[in-house]
NUBA-281619 format. One record per residue (C-alpha): chain; y, z, x. Coordinates in steps of 0.2 Angstrom, whole numbers. Layout:
<zators>
+-------+-------+-------+-------+
: chain :     Y :     Z :     X :
+-------+-------+-------+-------+
:     A :     Y :     Z :     X :
...
+-------+-------+-------+-------+
</zators>
This chain:
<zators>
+-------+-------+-------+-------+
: chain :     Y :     Z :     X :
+-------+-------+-------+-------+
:     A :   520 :  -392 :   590 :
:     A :   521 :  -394 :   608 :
:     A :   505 :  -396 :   621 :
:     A :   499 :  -393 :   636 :
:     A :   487 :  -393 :   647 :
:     A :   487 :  -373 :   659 :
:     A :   479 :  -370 :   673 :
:     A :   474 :  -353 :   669 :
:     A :   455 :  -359 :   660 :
:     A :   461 :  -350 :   643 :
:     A :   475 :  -356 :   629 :
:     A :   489 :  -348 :   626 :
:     A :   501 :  -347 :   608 :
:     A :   518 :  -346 :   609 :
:     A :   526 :  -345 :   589 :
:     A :   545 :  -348 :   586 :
:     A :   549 :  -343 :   570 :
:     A :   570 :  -345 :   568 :
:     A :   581 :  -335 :   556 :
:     A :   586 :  -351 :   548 :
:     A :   571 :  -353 :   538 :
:     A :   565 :  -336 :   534 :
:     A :   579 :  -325 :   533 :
:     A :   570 :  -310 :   528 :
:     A :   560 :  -301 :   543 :
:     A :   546 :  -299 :   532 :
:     A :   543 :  -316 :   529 :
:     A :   543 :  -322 :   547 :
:     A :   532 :  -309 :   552 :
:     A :   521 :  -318 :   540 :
:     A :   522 :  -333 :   546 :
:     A :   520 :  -326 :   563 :
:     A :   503 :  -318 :   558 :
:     A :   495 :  -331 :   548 :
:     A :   498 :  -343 :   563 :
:     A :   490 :  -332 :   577 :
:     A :   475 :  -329 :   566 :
:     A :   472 :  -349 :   564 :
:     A :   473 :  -348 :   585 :
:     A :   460 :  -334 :   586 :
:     A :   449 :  -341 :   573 :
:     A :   449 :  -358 :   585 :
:     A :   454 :  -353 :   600 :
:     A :   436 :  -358 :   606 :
:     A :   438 :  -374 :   601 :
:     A :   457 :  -378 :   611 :
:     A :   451 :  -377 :   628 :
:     A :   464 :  -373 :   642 :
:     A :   482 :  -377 :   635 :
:     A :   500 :  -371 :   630 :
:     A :   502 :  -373 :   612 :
:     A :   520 :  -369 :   608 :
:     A :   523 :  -372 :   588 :
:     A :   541 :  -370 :   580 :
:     A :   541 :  -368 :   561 :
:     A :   555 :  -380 :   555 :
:     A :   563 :  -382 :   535 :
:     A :   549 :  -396 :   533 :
:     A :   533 :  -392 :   520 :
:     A :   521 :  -388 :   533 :
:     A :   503 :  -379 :   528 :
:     A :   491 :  -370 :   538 :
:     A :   478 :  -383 :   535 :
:     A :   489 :  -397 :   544 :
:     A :   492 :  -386 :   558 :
:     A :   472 :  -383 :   560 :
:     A :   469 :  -402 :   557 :
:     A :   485 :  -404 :   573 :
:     A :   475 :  -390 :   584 :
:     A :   458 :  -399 :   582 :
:     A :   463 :  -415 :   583 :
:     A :   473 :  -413 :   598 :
:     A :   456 :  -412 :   609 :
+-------+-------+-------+-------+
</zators>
């Protein structure tokens, strides 16, 4: 997960989801929509930032990309 801070007063998401790890479409998708309803739930709580996360072969659950997010203020 990458961060940084925007000029533009509103955070912005940017998912990467690579074929490596998910081969099927439907499962990236997935993936994709779980982790931009976890922005949206906090996005009031980010403040004015770039958050880029990449999904890589490592265990990684949703909780501990919430508690990154939040902690990252």
């Amino acid at each position: 997960m990458l961060l940084r801070v925007n000029p533009f007063g509103v955070p912005r998401l940017g998912v990467i989801v690579p074929k490596r790890v998910f081969p099927r479409a439907v499962d990236r998708n997935r993936t994709k929509r779980v982790l931009r309803e976890l922005f949206r739930t906090l996005q009031g709580r980010l403040g004015s930032r770039d958050i880029l996360i990449r999904v890589t072969g490592s265990k990684l659950t949703v909780a501990d990309v919430a508690q990154s997010l939040v902690g990252s203020q």
